[in-house]
C-alpha positions, 0 to 999 in steps of 0.5 A: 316215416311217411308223415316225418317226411310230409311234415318236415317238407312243409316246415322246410317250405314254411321257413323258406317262406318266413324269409319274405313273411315272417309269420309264417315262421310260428306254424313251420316251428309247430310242424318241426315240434310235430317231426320232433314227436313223430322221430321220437316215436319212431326211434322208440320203436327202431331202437327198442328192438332188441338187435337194432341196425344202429349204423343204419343210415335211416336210423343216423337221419332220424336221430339227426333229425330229432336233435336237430328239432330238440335243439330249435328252441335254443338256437332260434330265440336268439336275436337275428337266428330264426332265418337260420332254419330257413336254410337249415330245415331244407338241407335236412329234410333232403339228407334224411330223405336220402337216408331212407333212400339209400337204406329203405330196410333195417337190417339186424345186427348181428348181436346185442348192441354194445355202448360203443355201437350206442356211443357211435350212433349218438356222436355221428347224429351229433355231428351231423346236426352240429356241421349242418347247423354250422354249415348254414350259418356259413351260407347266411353269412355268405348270402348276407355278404352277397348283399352288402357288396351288390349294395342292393339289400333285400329281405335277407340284409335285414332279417341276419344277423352281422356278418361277425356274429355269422362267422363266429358261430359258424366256426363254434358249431362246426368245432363242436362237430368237429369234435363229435365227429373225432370220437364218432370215428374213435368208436367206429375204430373200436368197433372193428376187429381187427384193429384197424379195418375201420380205416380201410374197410370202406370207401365210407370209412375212407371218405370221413377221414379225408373230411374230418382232415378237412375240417382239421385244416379248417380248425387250424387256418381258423386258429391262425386268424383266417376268417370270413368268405373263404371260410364259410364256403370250406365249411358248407363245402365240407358239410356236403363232402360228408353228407354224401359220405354218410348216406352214399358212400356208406360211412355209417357202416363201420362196424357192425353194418360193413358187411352188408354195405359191400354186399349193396355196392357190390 
């Protein structure tokens, strides 16, 4: 984990630099092909054992991490993308280091994981990636904005994508989330017994409802024509909402994991 986190450091301060050179760019992707590999094994091992802590934030981090990496080639070959990891790396880098934080230990379920456990765990990360992803187009957009009514343009106005292209895959990103994020808490809900604790068990459980409400009304005011500044900063606001959830109030322990969140918090 310790080499995860050095290498994801310096990419994240590879692709902040790619701002202003661009070079810089090809070795910060060489270091996330390299996180990449390291996530890989680590979860190999985390999730081989044969009562893994799914719902552990440490494991939610490093999945996300991983996907996040996984899916760089796709979204970085597009024309005007590649500053997209410039404020997406960073971002991630400091939520999977709070993730190890918060939970330094991998406590063991308390028995086989369950495909519900599995689809939990998978559906979270996704969201998370998907929403960080969808987040940092939404401050791109925003930066490039900045800059066009300054009239005063600087690397940033050069390197980003139009402000349409910006505000459009913002919005498909975080639906996707969205979207991930709804069967994320369908699975925490058939997860706990009763039916129905999900709900009420943990400030966590509470906090990503009232998110993924959030994102609902974001959805819809999208849907009813609503676009460009304000949108983008609900989108990177609500990210941060759930990030905070996720790692500090506990939403990656429904189920399985709920017992000993309210032992940590007391």
């Amino acid at each position: 984990m310790a080499a995860t986190g050095a290498v994801l450091v310096a990419s994240s301060v590879g692709f902040v630099w790619g701002f202003y050179q661009p070079r810089h760019e090809r070795w910060a992707a060489v270091g996330l092909g390299v996180v990449w590999v390291l996530a890989t094994v680590w979860l190999g091992r985390t999730l081989g054992l044969s009562q893994p802590s799914l719902t552990a934030p440490a494991v939610v981090g490093t999945l996300a991490v991983w996907m996040a990496a996984a899916g760089f080639p796709w979204w970085s070959r597009r024309p005007g993308w590649a500053p997209l990891a410039g404020f997406a790396v960073p971002v991630l880098t400091l939520w999977w280091a709070a993730s190890q934080v918060v939970a330094p230990g991998l406590r063991a379920a308390a028995g086989r994981a369950s495909l519900w456990e599995w689809a939990h765990l998978a559906l979270l990360a996704a969201a998370m990636t998907s929403l960080l992803l969808g987040a940092a187009a939404a401050g791109m957009y925003l930066e490039h904005e900045r800059e066009l009514r300054q009239k005063a343009p600087r690397v940033f106005y050069y390197r980003l994508p139009p402000l349409g292209d910006l505000d459009r895959w913002s919005y498909r990103l975080t639906v996707w989330g969205w979207v991930s994020l709804s069967g994320c808490m369908v699975t925490g809900g058939l997860l706990t017994a009763p039916a129905g604790v999900y709900w009420v068990e943990t400030t966590g459980a509470v906090g990503m409802l009232a998110v993924w409400l959030a994102y609902l009304i974001y959805v819809v005011l999208r849907a009813r024509g609503w676009r460009g500044h304000g949108s983008s900063w609900v989108a990177v606001a609500a990210f941060v909402a759930l990030a905070v959830d996720v790692v500090g109030g506990g939403g990656v322990s429904h189920g399985v994991a709920a017992a000993w969140w309210q032992g940590w918090y007391g």
